[in-house]
N, C-alpha and C positions, 0 to 999 in steps of 0.2 A: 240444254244442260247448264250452260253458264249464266243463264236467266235466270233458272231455279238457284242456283247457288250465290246467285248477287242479290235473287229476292230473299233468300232464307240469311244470308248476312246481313243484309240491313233490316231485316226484321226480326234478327236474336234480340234478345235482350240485353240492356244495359246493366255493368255487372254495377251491385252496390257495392255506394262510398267508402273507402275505409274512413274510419275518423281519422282525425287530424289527430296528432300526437301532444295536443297541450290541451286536449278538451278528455282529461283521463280521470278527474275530479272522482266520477261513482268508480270506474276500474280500481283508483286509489283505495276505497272504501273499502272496496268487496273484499279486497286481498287483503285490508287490515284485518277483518271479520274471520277473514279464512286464518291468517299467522295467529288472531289472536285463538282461534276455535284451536289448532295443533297446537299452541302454548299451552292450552288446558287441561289437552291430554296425554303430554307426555308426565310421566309418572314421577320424574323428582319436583316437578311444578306443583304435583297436584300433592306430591307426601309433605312438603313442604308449606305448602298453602294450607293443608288440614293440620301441621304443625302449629301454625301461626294460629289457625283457631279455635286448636284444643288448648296451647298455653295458654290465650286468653280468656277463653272462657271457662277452664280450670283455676285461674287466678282470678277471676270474679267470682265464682262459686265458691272457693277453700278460704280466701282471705276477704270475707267482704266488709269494708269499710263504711262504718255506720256514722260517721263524723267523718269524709271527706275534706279534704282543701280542691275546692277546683283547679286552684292556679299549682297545684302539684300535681293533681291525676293531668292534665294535659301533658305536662314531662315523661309522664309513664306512658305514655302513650306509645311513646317513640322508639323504644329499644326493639320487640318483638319484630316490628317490620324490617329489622333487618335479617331475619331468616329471609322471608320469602325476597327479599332485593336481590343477597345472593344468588341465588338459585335462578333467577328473573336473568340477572347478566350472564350467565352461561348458559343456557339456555335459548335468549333470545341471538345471543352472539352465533352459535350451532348452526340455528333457524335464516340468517345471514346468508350462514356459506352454504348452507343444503346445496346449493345447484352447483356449487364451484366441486363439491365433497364426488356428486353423482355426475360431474362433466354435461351439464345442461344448460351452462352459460351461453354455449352459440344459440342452444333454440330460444333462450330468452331475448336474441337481439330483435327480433321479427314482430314480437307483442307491442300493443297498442302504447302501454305502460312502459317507459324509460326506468335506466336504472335508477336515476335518483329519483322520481315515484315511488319507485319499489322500496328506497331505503325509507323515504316518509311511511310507506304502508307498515314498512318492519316497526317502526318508532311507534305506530298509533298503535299496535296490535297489544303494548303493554298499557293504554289508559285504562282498561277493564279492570286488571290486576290492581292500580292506583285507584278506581272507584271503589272496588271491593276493601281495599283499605280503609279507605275516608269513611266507608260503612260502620266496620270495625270500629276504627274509632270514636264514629259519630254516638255508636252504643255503648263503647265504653263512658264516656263523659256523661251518656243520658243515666247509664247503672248508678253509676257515682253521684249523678244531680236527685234521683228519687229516691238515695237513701236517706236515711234520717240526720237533720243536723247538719246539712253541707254549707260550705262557708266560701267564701271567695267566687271568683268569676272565669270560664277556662279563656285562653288566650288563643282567638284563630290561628295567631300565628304559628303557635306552637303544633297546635290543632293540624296544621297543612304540612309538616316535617315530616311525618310517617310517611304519607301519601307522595310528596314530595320525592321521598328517601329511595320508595319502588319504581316511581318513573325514572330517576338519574340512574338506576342500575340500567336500566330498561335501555334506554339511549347509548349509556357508557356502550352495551356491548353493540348496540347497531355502529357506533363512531369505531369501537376497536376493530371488527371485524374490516371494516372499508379502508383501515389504515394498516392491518396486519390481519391480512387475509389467511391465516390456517388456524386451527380449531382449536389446536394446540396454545393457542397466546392466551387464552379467558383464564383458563385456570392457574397458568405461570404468573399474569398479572395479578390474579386475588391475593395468589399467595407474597409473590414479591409487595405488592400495596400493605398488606397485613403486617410484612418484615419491618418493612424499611419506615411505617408510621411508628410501631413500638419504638424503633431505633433510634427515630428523630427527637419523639417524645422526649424518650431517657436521656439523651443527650443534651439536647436543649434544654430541657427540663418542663416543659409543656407549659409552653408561657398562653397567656390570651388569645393572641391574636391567631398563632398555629392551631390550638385546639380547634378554635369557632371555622377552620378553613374543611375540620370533616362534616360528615351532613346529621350526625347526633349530637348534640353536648350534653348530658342529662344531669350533671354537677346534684348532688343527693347529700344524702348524710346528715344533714343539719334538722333541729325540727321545723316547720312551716313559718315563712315569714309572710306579712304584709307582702302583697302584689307592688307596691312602689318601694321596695328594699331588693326585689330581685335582683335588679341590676340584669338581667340579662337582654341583649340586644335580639330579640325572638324578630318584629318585625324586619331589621335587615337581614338578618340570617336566612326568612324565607323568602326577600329578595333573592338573594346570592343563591341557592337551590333551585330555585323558579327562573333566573338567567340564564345559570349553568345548565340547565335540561335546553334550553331553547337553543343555547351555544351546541352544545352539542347534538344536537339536530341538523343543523344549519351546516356544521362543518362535516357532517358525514352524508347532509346533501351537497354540498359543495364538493367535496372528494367524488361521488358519485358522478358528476359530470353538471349537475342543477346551478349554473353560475347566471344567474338569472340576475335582474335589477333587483327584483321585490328581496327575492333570497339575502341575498348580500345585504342589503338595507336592514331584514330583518337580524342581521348576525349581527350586522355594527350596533343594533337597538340593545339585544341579547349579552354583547359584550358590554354594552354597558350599562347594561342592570347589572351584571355581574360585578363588575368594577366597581359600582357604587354601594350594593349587599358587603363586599369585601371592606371597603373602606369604610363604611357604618358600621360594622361589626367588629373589628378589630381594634377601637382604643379599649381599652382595660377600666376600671371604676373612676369615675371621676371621683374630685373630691368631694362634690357636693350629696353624692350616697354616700359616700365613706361616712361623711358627718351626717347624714338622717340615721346612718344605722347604728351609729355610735350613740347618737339622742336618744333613740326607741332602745336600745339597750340600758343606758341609766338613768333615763328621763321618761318612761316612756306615759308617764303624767301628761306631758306637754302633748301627747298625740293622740292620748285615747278619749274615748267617751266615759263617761257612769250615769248608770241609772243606781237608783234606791228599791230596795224590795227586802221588807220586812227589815232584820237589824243588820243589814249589811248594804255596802254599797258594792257597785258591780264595774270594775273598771277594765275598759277592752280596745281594741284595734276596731277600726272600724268595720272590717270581712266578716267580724266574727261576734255582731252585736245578738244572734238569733241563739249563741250558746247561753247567754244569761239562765235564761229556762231551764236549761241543763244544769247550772251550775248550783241553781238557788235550793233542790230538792236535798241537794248531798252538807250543803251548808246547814240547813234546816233539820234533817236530820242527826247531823252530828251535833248540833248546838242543844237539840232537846235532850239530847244525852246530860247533855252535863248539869253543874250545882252552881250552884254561890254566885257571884256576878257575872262568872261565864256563860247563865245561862240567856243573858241580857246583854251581851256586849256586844259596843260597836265593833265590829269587821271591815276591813277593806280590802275585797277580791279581787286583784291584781293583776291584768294577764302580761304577762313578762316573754318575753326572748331573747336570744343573745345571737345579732347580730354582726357582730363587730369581724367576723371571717366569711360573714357570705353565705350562700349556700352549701358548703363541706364541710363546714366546722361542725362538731360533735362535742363544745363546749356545755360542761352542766349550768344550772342556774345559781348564782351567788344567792346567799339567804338574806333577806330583806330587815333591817334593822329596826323599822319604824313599826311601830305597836301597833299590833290587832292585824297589822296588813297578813298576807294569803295567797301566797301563786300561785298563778294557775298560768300553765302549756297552751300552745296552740296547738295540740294534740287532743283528742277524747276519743270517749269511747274503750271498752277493754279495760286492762289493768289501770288507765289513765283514772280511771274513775275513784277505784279503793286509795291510789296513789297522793288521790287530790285530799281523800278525807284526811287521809292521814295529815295531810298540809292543815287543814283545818282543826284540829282536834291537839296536833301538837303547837300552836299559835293559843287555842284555848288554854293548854295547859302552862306551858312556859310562858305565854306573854306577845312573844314575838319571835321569827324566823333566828336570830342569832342564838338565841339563849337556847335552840334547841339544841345545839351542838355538842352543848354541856350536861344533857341531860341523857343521864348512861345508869340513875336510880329509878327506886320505885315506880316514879313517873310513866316510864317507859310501857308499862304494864296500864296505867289508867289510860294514857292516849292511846296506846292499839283497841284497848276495849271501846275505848269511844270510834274511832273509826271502823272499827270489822263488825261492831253490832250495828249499825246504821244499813251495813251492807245486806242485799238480800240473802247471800251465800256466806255467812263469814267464814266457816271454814276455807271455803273454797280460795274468799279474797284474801285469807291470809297465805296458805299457798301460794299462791301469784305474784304476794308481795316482795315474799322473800327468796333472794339471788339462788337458795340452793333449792327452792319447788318443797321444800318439806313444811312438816307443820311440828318438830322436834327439832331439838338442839339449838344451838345460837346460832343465830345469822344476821346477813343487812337485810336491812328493809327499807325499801324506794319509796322515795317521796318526793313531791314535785323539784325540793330544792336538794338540800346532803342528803342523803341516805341517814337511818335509824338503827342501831345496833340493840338487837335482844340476844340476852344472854340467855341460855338453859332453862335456866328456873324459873326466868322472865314468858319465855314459850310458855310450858307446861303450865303458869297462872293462868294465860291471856287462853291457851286453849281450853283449862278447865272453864273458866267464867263464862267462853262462848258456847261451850256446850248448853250450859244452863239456861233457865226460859229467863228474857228480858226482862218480866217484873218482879224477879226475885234480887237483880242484882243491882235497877236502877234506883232503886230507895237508898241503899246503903251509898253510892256515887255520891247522888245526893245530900246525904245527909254528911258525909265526912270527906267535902269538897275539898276542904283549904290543907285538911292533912295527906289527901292525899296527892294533891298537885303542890306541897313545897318541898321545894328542896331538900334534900337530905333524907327525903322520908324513905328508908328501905322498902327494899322489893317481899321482905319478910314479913315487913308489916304493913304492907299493902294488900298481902294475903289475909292478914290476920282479918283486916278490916273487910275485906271482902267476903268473907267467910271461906275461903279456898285452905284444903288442909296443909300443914307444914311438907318441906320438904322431908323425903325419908330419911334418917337419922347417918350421918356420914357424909351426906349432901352438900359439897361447897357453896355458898352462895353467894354470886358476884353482880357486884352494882357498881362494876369499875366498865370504862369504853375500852378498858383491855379484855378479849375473847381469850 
């Protein structure tokens, strides 16, 4: 008996290895795969996530931009991804405490995977969510590159903010949870973070260096400037983002028990990208933009190119040498409009901005004194277009940008006709033009530099004449150029000359810039 039982124990079998608890590399893996697969489908990730890519691609579809800035849509890139970050931090934060929520932390001691593994698999489980971003992104810039007309070049840096944005949520809540373990902190922190940034802002007054410290800056409002007038610090910034996710990895594997050499080495690496992002990102404009932007705003001669094409020359920023083509058909047509030497005159198309506040300023364009010249926006496309003729058409009539200021007669009626007949829709571009959408009564009318004032009876000409087929009405332009582009010449007998009937009897009529 004891034979049989010394031979059948030394001839069991050997039990297998357990692995060693530092060889958990694929364990790591699988458990990202698995946190990331339950991140997908819990339901505020995924309403959130089909959030993010119904606004986007409802906002590429409604508003699409057929004359882009690249180095602007990169900017835009940026806001939307912070739905889905939210929702990422609470969420992944949840996903954390699951075991601590269900009392399953003891049976977690016994697994091959240590705790701080587990908080690296929690971390990796939101790259998915940051590739589907970068996707995102990657098509929004390609939408905007294969419209017609894009101008400038997108900036990676910028370009990696979005992506950027959803991993640091992602992280933030794996570090919160490991530093305040209950469920409850994700959401108090949003909201306290939410408070207390408004609060600092308004009080501080939202200087440079605090703003560049959140993870969007999107500074708007201004038209497109030159890519070297930005002034913004994009590369450090995605330093400091790219640091900041690695820090906070590190420290919520550090917290977890992971006090490793490598670990530690990579935090000290981590904090100081971060350090360095922060410190690059935070002086404020130096002075030598201050004065490139101040040049390109009243010199901006000194900076641009010109080509020649036909009776005009074409003077530009260097981003936006590929709009000439664009520019020259609206020139050309509104020049064949006209009579007398305007129908030969030298032009100078001008592309202008006003740089001197930066990216937020919403400053108009001063009117250009020097004869013949023509602004033209770093904007196209849309109303830009009727906008521009009108820059043209009233430089034909008046001379030059100053003297249109002054012109609140007759005139007023020959330059809308020469711009809105050029146009394919004039009805339509005369609507558009003007602040109140009508095609009756007195209004302003936009044009690259002041605005244009038609008065009443000024409309009712400029509409009747565009009703009319174009070669009834450009003989008579023609023929009585000089009277009807000088000065002083009523809006009454600009009718007359036009053949457009009298106003009906009782009818005030005003050729004063007072409405």
């Amino acid at each position: 008996m004891s034979d049989t039982l010394t031979r059948t124990t030394t001839e069991a079998p050997a039990r297998k290895p357990v692995p060693a608890r530092g060889s958990g590399t694929k364990a790591v893996l699988a458990l990202a795969r698995f946190e990331a697969r339950e991140l997908a489908l819990q339901i505020p990730v995924v309403a959130f996530l089909a959030l993010y890519l119904g606004l986007t691609g409802w906002s590429l579809y409604k508003n699409p931009d057929d004359f882009p800035v690249l180095h602007d849509v990169d900017r835009a890139t940026q806001s939307l991804p912070l739905l889905l970050s939210v929702m990422l931090f609470v969420c992944v934060n949840r996903a954390v405490l699951r075991s601590r929520r269900r009392g399953t932390d003891q049976q977690f001691d016994v697994l091959v995977v240590e705790p701080w593994r587990r908080t690296v698999a929690h971390a990796l489980s939101v790259v998915p969510f940051a590739v589907i971003t970068a996707l995102v992104v990657l098509a929004e810039v390609y939408w905007a590159a294969s419209r017609p007309g894009p101008a400038g070049h997108p900036s990676p840096a910028e370009l990696a903010v979005g992506p950027l944005t959803v991993l640091l949520s992602g992280v933030l809540g794996v570090l919160l949870a490991r530093l305040v373990p209950t469920v409850f902190a994700a959401p108090l922190f949003a909201i306290a973070a939410f408070v207390l940034t408004g609060t600092i802002m308004s009080v501080s007054g939202n200087p440079h260096w605090l703003q560049w410290l959140g993870p969007v800056v999107m500074e708007i409002g201004a038209a497109p400037l030159p890519s070297d007038l930005l002034g913004r610090p994009a590369g450090w910034h995605a330093l400091y983002l790219a640091g900041l996710v690695v820090l906070m990895v590190c420290l919520a594997v550090l917290r977890s028990g992971g006090r490793t050499v490598p670990v530690k080495a990579v935090t000290a690496l981590a904090l100081a990208a971060t350090v360095a992002g922060v410190y690059g990102q935070s002086p404020s404009e130096s002075e030598e933009l201050r004065a490139a932007r101040l040049e390109a705003t009243r010199h901006p001669e000194k900076v641009q190119s010109c080509v020649d094409r036909g009776t005009a020359a074409y003077c530009f920023f260097p981003e936006w040498e590929t709009r000439v083509k664009d520019w020259q058909p609206v020139v050309q047509g509104v020049q064949s409009l006209a009579g007398g030497p305007a129908a030969a005159a030298r032009l100078t198309v001008r592309q202008r901005v006003d740089a001197r506040y930066g990216l937020e300023s919403q400053g108009s364009l001063e009117p250009a004194s020097e004869p013949g010249q023509v602004t033209v926006g770093t904007r196209w496309g849309g109303n830009r277009i009727p906008e521009f003729a009108v820059g043209v058409a009233s430089v034909l009539v008046a001379g030059d940008e100053e003297s249109v200021l002054d012109m609140c007669d007759g005139r007023v009626v020959t330059t809308m006709w020469l711009a809105l007949r050029s146009q394919p829709e004039p009805m339509t571009a005369l609507r558009n033009l003007r602040i109140d959408d009508s095609v009756k009564g007195s209004a302003i009318v936009l044009a690259p530099t002041d605005p244009l004032a038609m008065s009443t009876e000024q409309t009712r000409i400029v509409s009747e004449l565009l009703r009319r087929p174009r070669y009834s009405v450009i003989p008579k332009v023609k023929a009585h150029w000089r009277e009807l582009t000088a000065p002083g010449t009523t809006t009454a007998r600009v009718a007359e000359i036009l053949g457009v009937p009298a106003a009906p009897q009782g009818t005030k009529e005003d050729d004063s810039c007072a409405q």
